[in-house]
C-alpha positions in Angstrom: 53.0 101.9 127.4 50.9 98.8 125.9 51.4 96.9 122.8 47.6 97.6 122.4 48.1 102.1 123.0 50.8 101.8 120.8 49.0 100.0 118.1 45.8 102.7 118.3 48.8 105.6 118.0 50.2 103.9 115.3 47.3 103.6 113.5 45.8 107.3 114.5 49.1 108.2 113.0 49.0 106.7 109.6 45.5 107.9 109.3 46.9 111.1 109.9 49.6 110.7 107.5 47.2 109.1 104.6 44.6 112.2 105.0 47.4 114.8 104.6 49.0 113.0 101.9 44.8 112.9 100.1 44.3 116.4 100.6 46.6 117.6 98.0 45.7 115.3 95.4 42.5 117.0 95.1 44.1 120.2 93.8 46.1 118.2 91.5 43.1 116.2 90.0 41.1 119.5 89.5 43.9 120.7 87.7 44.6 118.1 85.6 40.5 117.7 84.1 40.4 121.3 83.7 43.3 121.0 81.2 41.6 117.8 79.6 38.4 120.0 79.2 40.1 122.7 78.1 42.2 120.4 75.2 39.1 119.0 74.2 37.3 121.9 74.1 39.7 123.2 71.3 40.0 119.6 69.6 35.5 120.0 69.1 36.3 123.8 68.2 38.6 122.7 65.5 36.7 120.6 64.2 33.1 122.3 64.4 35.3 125.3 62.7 36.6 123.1 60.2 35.0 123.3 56.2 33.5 120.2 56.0 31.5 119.9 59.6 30.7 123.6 58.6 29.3 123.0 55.3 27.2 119.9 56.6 25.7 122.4 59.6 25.0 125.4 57.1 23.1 122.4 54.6 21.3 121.1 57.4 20.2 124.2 59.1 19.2 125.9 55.4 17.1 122.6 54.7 15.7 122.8 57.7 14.8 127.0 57.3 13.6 126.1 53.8 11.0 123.4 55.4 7.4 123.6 54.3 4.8 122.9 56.8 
């Protein structure tokens, strides 16, 4: 075998290596922003929920039912 064959089977193998090791960090990422979206989801509901945010949305939404055209 050539030092040049060798070299394209070495580096056909590594590719090989690098897209298997690539394929499972897909699952892992999706995983990881679904629990990010899913904690800040609950932070927002918290604090939409809260008494103050919910006062200021009932005000504003009553002034603007109460508008006069």
């Amino acid at each position: 075998m050539t030092k040049a064959l060798a070299r394209v089977r070495g580096v056909r193998l590594m590719r090989m290596v690098r897209e298997r090791a690539d394929a499972g960090m897909t699952t892992a990422e999706y995983a990881m922003g679904t629990l990010a979206a899913v904690a800040f989801a609950a932070v927002l509901y918290k604090i939409v929920t809260s008494d103050v945010v919910s006062g200021g949305l009932e005000s504003v939404i009553g002034r603007a039912l109460d508008a006069q055209f």
